[in-house]
N, C-alpha and C positions, 0 to 999 in steps of 0.2 A: 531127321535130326532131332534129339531131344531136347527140350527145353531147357536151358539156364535157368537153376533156383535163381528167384525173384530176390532182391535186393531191395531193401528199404533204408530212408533215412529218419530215425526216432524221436535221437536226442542228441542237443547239439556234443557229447562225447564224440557218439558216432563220426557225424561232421569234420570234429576235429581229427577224428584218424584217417577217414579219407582225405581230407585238406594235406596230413603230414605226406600220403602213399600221393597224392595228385602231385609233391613239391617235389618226389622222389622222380615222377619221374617226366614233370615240366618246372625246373629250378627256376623259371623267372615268377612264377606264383612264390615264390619265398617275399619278393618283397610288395606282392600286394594284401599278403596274408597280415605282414607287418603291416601294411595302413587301414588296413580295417579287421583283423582279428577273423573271430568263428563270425559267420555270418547267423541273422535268426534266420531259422528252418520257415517258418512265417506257413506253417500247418491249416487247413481247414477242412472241416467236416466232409466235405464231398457233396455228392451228390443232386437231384436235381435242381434243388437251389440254386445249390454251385453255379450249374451250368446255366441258369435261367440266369443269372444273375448274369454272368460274364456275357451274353447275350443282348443282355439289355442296357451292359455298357462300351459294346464294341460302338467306335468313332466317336466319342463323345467324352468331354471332361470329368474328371470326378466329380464333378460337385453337381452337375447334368446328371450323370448315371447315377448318382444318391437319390438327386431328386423323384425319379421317376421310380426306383426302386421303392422308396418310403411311403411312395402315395399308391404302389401297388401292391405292398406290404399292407399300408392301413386299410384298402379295400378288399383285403383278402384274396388275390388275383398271383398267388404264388405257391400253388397248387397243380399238381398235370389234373386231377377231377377235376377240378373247378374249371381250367383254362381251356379243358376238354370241351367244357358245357357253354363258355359264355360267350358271347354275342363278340365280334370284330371292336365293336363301337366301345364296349366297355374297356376293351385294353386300349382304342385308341384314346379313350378319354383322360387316361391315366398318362399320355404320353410316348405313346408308342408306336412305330411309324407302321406302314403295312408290310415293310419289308420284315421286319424283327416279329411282327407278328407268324408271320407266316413262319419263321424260324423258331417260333415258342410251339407253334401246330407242329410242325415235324419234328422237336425235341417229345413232343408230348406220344407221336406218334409210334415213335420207335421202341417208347416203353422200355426201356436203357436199363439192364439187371446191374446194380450200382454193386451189390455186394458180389455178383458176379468177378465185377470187374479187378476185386483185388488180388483175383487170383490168374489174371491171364496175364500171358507176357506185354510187355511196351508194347509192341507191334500189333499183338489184336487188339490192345483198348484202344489203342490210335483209330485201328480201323473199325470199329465199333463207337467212335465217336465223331468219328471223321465224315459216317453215312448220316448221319444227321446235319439237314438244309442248314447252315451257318454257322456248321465250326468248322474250323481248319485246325491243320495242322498245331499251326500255334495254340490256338485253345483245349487242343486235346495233350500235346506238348504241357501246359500247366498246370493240366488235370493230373496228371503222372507224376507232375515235380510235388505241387502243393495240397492234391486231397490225397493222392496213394503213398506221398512221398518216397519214389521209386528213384533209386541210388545214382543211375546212367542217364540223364536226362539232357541233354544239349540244347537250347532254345534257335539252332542255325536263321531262323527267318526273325528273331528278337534285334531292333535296332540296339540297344544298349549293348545288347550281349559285342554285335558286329563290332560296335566302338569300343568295347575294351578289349575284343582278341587283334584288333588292330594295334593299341597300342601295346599289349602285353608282347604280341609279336614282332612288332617293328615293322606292322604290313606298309605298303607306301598309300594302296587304297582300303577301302571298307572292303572286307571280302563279304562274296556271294555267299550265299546259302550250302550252296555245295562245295565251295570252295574251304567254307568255316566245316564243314562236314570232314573234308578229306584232314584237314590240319589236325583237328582235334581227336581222330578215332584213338591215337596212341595214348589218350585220356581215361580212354574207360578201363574199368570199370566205375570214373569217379566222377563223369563230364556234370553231374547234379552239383556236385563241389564245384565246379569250375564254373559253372552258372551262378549261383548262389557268388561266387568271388570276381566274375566278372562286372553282375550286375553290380558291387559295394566298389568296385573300382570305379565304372564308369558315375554312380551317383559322388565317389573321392576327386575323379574331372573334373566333373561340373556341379561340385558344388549342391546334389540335391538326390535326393530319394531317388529310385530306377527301375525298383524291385517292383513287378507290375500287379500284385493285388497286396 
C-alpha cells in the first residue's frame, strides 16, 4: 500500500482550516473553538536536543527538569559526542539519575537520522523513536505534533487530552487509550487540531496551561 503525502501544520492559517474541516465534521468542537480560538502551534526545532531534553524531564516538575537542563547546558553535556565520551559520574553530577542516564546512552546509540525523519510517515518515526530505551509512545507522539508538526497526530495515552474528549464527548468515564483511539479515527485527517483544542479546553477547565512543552 502506498504511502499518504505527509501533512504538516505551518502556520496558524493552516490550523484554522483544519479547526473549520475538524467542526465540519465533530460540531461539538464549534463551541470549544469559541473558548479558546486558533490554538499556538507551539513549533520546535527537533532534534536531539529535543529529545535529550524531553528525556531529562520525564516525571519531574518544570522547574526540576529546567534545573537540571541548565546546569547540563552550562557544563556542556548536551551533545551525542560529548555524552558519548563522558564518564556516568559527570552526568550524575549534573543531576541525573542512572536510569535517564542509561536512556541518554541508547538515544546516543541509535544515532537517530533526524532529517531523515521528516520525510517518513507517522508510523515509522514512531517506530524509529520508540526503539530507543525511554521513549514511548507519547514522546514520540510529540515529536510528530511539535518538531515535524505532522497534521494527524492524537496524543490517545495524553491525561489532558482523555479529560477533554470526555467532556467534549459527554463520556460518563475517562476513556482508555484505545477507546479515545476508536472515537476519534472519524477525525482524521485533523486529530493534531483536535489535540491542540483539546489540550486549550482542558487548561479553559481547569483553569491553567495543559499544552505539555
Amino acid at each position: 500500500m502506498k504511502n499518504q503525502p505527509i501533512r504538516t501544520l505551518e502556520t496558524p492559517t493552516q490550523l484554522q482550516s483544519d479547526i473549520q474541516a475538524l467542526i465540519t465534521v465533530e460540531p461539538r468542537f464549534e463551541k470549544v473553538y469559541q473558548q479558546v480560538g486558533v490554538p499556538d502551534l507551539r513549533r520546535n526545532p527537533g532534534g536531539f536536543e529535543q529529545l535529550m531534553r524531553a528525556m531529562v524531564g520525564q516525571q519531574l516538575s518544570v522547574a526540576a527538569a529546567t534545573s537540571i537542563w541548565n546546569r547540563l547546558e552550562t557544563a556542556g553535556l548536551i551533545s551525542p559526542d560529548v555524552i558519548m565520551h563522558v564518564e556516568d559520574e559527570a552526568l550524575r553530577e549534573q543531576g541525573l539519575s542512572r536510569q535517564k542516564i542509561r536512556y541518554l546512552r541508547s538515544l546516543v546509540e541509535h544515532n537517530i537520522d533526524f532529517e531523515a525523519l521528516q520525510h517518513l510517515p507517522d508510523r515509522e518515526v514512531i517506530k524509529s523513536l520508540t526503539a530507543v530505551t525511554g521513549i514511548g509512545n507519547w514522546t514520540a507522539e510529540m515529536y510528530l505534533l511539535f518538531s515535524l508538526g505532522r497534521a494527524d497526530v492524537l496524543a490517545v495515552d495524553d491525561l489532558a487530552i482523555k479529560v477533554g474528549a470526555m467532556d467534549l464527548l459527554q463520556l460518563e468515564a475517562r476513556p482508555t487509550p484505545k477507546q479515545l483511539k476508536l472515537l476519534t479515527e472519524p477525525w482524521s485527517p485533523y486529530r493534531s487540531a483536535a489535540s491542540l483544542l483539546l489540550w486549550s479546553h482542558y487548561g479553559w477547565l481547569k483553569d491553567r496551561d495543559a499544552v505539555p512543552v
